[in-house]
N, C-alpha and C positions, 0 to 999 in steps of 0.2 A: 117837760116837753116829751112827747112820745113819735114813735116813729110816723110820718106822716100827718102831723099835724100840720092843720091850718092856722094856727098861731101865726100872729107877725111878728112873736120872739125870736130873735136872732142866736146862731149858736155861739157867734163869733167866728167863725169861719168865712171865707172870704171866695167866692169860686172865680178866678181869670179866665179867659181864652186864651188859648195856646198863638203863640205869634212865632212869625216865623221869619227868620233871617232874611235881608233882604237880597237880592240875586245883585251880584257884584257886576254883572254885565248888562243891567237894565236900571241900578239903581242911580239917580243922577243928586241924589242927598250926601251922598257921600264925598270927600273931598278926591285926593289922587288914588284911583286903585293901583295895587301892588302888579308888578309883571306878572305874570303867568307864569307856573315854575314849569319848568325844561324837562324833558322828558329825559331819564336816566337808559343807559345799561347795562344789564348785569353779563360778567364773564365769570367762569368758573374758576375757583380760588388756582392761583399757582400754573393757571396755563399758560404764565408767558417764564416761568421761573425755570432756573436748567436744570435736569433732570437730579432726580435725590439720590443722595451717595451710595452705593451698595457695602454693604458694612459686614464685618463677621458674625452670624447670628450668635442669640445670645442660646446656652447650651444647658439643658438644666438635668440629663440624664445620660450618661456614657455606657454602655457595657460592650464588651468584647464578647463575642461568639464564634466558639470555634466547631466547628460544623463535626459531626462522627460522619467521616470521609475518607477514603483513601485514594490520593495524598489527602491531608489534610486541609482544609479552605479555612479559612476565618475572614469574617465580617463584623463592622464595628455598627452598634443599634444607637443613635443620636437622637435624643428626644429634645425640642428648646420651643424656642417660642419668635416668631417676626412682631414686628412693630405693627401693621395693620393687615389684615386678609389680603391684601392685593399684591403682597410680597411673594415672592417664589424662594424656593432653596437649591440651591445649585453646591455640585460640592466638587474636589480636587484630591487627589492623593497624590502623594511622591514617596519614593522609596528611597532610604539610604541605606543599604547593607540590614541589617535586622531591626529595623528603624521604620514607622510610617509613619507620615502626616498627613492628617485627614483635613482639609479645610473646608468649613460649612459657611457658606455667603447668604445673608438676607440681600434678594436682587429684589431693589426698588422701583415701582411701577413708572408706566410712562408718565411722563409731566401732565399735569391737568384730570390725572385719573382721578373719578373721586372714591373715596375708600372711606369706611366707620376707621374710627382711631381707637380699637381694640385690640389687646394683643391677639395674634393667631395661631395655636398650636400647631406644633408640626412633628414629624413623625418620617425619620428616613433611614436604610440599612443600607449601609457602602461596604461592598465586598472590597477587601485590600489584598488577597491574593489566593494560590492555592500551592502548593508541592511545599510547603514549610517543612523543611528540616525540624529533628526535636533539636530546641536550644531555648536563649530568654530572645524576648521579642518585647519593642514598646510600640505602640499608638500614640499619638500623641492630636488631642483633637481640641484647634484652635486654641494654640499655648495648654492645655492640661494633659499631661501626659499618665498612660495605664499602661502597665507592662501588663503582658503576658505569657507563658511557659507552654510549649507543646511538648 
């Protein structure tokens, strides 16, 4: 059989029309139709949840820098990382005698913000003082402590 013949050899193939579902709201063959589903809506994940906890960031780089100054300054250079871009770094120092604590806080966005859940580097230098005496000296940033000598 070639293409276009007039043969009334069949090929075995079978051609249908296409039919089409019946309309649920006009068809009367059908026995109970289903309710109509309810229209939903959507709210933004975590907008009714209370706000998320500000935690100490996590800290992957310390160094101490002490400035060529007269008196001397020193500032401590903290490199780490927050849980998702919408974090901020906020930080705190206290002094105790030749002693500092630097604390570095990942502050968590308002409730309902929506943020990618990638970590976000961050990048901050906290000056902790200036007229240092020569002696030994520590930093101590978020529990890890680094002395240092002027």
């Amino acid at each position: 059989m070639a293409c276009g013949s007039d043969d009334d050899t069949t090929s075995g193939i079978t051609q249908t029309g296409i039919t089409r579902a019946p309309d649920p709201a006009t068809d009367t063959t059908a026995g109970t139709r289903p309710e109509p589903v309810e229209e939903t809506t959507t709210t933004t994940i975590g907008e009714d949840e209370p706000a998320a906890e500000d935690l100490p960031a996590y800290i992957s780089h310390v160094e101490v820098l002490i400035l060529e100054s007269f008196p001397p300054q020193v500032s401590v250079e903290i490199e780490g990382d927050h849980p998702t871009p919408c974090h901020e770094t906020l930080t705190e120092v206290t002094e105790d005698g030749n002693d500092y604590t630097v604390m570095v806080w990942s502050v968590a966005p308002e409730p309902g913000a929506m943020c990618a859940q990638v970590l976000e580097p961050f990048e901050v230098v906290v000056a902790i003082g200036n007229g240092f005496e020569p002696g030994d000296y520590t930093v101590t940033v978020n529990g890890e402590t680094y002395p240092f000598s002027i």
